[in-house]
N, C-alpha and C positions, 0 to 999 in steps of 0.2 A: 296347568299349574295345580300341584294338588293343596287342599285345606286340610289340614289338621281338623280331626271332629272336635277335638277340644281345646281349640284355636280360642282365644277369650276374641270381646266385639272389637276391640282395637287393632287388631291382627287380622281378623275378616273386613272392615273397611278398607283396609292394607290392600289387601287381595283384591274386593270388589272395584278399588280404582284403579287398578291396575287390569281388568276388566274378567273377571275368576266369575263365571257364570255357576259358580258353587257359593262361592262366599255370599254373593246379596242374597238369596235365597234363602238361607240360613238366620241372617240376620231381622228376614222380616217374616221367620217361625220364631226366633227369638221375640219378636213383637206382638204377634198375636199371643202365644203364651203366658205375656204378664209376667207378674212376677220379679224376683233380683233380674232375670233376664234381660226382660224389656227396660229393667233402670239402667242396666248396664251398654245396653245399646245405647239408650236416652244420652245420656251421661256423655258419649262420643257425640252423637249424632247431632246433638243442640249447639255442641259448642264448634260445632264446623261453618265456615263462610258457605255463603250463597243459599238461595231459597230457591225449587221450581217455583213455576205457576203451573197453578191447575186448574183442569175445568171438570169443572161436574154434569157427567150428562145422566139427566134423571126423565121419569115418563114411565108413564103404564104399562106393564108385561104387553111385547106384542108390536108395541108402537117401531121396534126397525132401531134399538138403541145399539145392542150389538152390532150390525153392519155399519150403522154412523160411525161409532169408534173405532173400525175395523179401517174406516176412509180415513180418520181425522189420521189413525197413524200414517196411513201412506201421506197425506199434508206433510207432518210433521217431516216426515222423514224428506220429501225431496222439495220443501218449503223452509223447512227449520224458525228457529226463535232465536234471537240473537248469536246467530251465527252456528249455533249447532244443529244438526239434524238425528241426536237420540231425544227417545220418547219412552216413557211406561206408562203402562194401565194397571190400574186398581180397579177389579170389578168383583163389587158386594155382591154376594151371592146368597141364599137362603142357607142355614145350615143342615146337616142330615145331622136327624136322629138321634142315628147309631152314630158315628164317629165324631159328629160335633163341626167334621170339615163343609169345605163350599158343596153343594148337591153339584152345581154343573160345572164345575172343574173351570182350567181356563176354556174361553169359548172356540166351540169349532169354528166358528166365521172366522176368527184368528188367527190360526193354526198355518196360515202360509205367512206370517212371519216369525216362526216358530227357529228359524236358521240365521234369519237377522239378529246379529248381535248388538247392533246397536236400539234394538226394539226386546225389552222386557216388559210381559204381561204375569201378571198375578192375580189369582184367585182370592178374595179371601169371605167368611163364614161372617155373617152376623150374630150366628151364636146363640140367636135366638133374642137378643134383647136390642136395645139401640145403645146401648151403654159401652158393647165392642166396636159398635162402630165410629163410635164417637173419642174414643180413645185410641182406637189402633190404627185407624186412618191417616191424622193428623203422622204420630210416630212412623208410622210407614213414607208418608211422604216425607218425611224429615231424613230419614235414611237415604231414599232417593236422592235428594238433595246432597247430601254430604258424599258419596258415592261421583255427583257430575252432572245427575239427568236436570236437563234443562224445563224439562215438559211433562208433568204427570194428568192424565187423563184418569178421570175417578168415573166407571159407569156402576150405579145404583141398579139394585132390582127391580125399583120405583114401584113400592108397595110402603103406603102408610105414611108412616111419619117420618121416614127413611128418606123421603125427597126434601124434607125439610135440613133433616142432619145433613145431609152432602152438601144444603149449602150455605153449612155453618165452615166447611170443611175446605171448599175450594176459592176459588179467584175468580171466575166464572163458572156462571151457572145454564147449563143450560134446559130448556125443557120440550120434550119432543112430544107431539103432538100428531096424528092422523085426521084425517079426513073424516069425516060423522063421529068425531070424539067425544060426542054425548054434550048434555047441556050446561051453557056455562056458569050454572049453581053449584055444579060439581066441581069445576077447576077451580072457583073461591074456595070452597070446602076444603079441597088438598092444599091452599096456600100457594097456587104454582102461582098467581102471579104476583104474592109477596117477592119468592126466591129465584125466580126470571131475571136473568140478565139477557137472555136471547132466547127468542123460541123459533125451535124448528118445525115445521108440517113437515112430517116427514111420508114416503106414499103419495107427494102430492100429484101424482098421476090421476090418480083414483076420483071418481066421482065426490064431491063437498068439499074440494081444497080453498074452493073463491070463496062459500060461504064461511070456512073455519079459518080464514084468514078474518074477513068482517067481522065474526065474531072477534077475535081478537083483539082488532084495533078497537070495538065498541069499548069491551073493557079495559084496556089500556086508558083510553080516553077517561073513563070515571074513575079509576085507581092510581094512573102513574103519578110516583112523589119525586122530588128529585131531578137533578137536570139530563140523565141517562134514560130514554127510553126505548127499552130492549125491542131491537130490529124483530122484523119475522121472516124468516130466509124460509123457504120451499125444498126442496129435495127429494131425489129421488134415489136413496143410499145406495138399491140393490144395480144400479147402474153408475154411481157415482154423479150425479149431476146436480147442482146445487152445492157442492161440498165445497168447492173454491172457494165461493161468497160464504159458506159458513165459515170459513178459517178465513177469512178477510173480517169479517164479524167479529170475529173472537179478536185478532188482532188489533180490532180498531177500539175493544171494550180494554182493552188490557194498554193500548196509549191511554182512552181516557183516566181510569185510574192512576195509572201514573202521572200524565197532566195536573191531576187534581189534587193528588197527596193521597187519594181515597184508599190506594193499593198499601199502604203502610198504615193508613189507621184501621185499616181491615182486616190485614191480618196482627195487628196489635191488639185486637177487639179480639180474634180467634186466639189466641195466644188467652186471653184473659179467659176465656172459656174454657181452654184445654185443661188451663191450671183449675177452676172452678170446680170442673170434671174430676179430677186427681183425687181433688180435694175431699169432695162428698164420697168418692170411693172410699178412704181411706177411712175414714171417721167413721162409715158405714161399717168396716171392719173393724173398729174398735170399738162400736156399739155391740158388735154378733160378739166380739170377743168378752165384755164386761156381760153381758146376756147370759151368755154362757159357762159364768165363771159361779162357784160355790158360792161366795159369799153374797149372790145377789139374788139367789133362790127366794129368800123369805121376801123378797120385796115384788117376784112376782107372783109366790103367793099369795099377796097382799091383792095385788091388781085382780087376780082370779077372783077372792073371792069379796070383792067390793070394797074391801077396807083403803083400798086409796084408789083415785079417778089415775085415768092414764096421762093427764096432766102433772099430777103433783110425782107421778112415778117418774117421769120424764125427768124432775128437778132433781130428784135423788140420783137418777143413775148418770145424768152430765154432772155431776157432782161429784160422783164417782170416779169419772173420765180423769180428774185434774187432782185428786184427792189419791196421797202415797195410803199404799197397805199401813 
């Protein structure tokens, strides 16, 4: 089926559910883009029924995050989630450079369901800040959503403060972990066991798997809040073993939420943040835009040269913000 290139987003979700392996792709460069674009996708995409669920699998370069994802689809796919057996990935990638795109494209571990049509994977760029990912993600999965996929899988680059955003972003979180994974002052440090809904040892073949489980449960034991405390499933991804128990995991996290109510006040909680998000974007641009405008030169000349504190400049130019020429 062919798409019009200048198909508006109403017209490509058309296509995409009708299963046009041109149109969703399109619509989630429309997303990353920003811009009228991505309002214009938004604008369809929020007002469509049904939500996936997603899980976020996050973890230090190395730790085996791509093969894990590379398993969870083969789950999904001959497991499925209420009843369906399509799946997408979202994997943050670091940006390049030069073009601003993902560095490792989609991943080769993935690339044998590259023919599966009911299996879409996407790349996409952080951009360099955490302010794309925190924004494009959410809409990306929103698109998904409206489109049919029942099941979005989000793997992070898990560098920084990136494993905290992903699980501002998903339904479950997971965090993958190996064997001599260093000491556990450092996994407080990253927050992984704030944003833990399950942890994986992944590698756990490898020598230190018994003791980085103890570890684990030590700190679990002095941290866990809440009536949910996230399993530690083992696996071995590059042979698939362990994987069944981790999609038994994820499925048994994803009843409790729903048991509890937890799954709607959670993403009513993200929902409150995306908007938060919007929000400071926007205002930030009509800060750069009043900055930048003539008439408010002598008031940063003022700041420059001492005549007023950056406080009282501050009062001027939100004053500005609400105040007709």
């Amino acid at each position: 089926m062919a798409v019009l290139r200048s198909a508006d987003p109403a017209t490509l979700f058309a296509h995409a559910r009708e299963g046009d392996r041109v149109a969703l792709p399109r619509l989630l460069s429309l997303v990353e883009r920003g811009g009228d674009g991505a309002r214009a996708v938004a604008a369809v995409a929020y007002r469509s029924p049904g939500q996936a669920y997603t899980v976020g699998i996050t973890g230090a370069p190395g730790a085996g995050k791509s093969t894990l994802t590379d398993q969870l689809i083969v789950r999904a796919r001959n497991v499925g989630l209420d009843g369906s057996d399509r799946v997408a990935v979202l994997a943050i990638d670091p940006s390049s450079p030069f073009s601003g795109g993902a560095i490792l494209g989609d991943r080769v571990r993935m690339q044998n369901h590259a023919l599966d049509d009911k299996v879409f994977i996407r790349s996409m760029a952080t951009r360099g800040h955490l302010g794309g990912l925190a924004v494009a993600v959410p809409d990306a999965v929103r698109v998904l959503s409206a489109v049919g996929v029942p099941v979005v899988l989000v793997e992070t680059v898990g560098v920084g403060q990136q494993e905290v955003a992903v699980a501002a972003a998903t339904d479950t979180t997971i965090v993958v972990v190996n064997p001599g994974w260093g000491d556990a002052i450092q996994a407080n440090k990253a927050g992984l066991l704030e944003i833990a809904d399950l942890f994986v040892i992944n590698k756990a073949d490898r020598p230190g798997a018994r003791e980085t489980r103890r570890d684990l449960d030590q700190m679990l034991d002095l941290t866990q809040l809440g009536d949910w405390r996230p399993p530690i499933v083992e696996t071995v991804a590059s042979r698939g073993e362990g994987v069944d128990e981790l999609w038994s995991a994820i499925t048994d996290h994803r009843d409790h939420l729903v048991v509890t109510g937890e799954l709607e006040g959670s993403r009513r909680r993200r929902l409150t943040r995306e908007f938060h998000q919007i929000l400071l974007a926007r205002v930030e641009q009509q800060l750069d835009d009043l900055l930048a405008a003539e008439r408010f030169a002598p008031l940063v000349a003022d700041l420059a040269s001492g005549a007023l504190d950056p406080y009282e400049a501050s009062d001027r130019l939100l004053e500005g913000m609400f105040t007709e020429e």
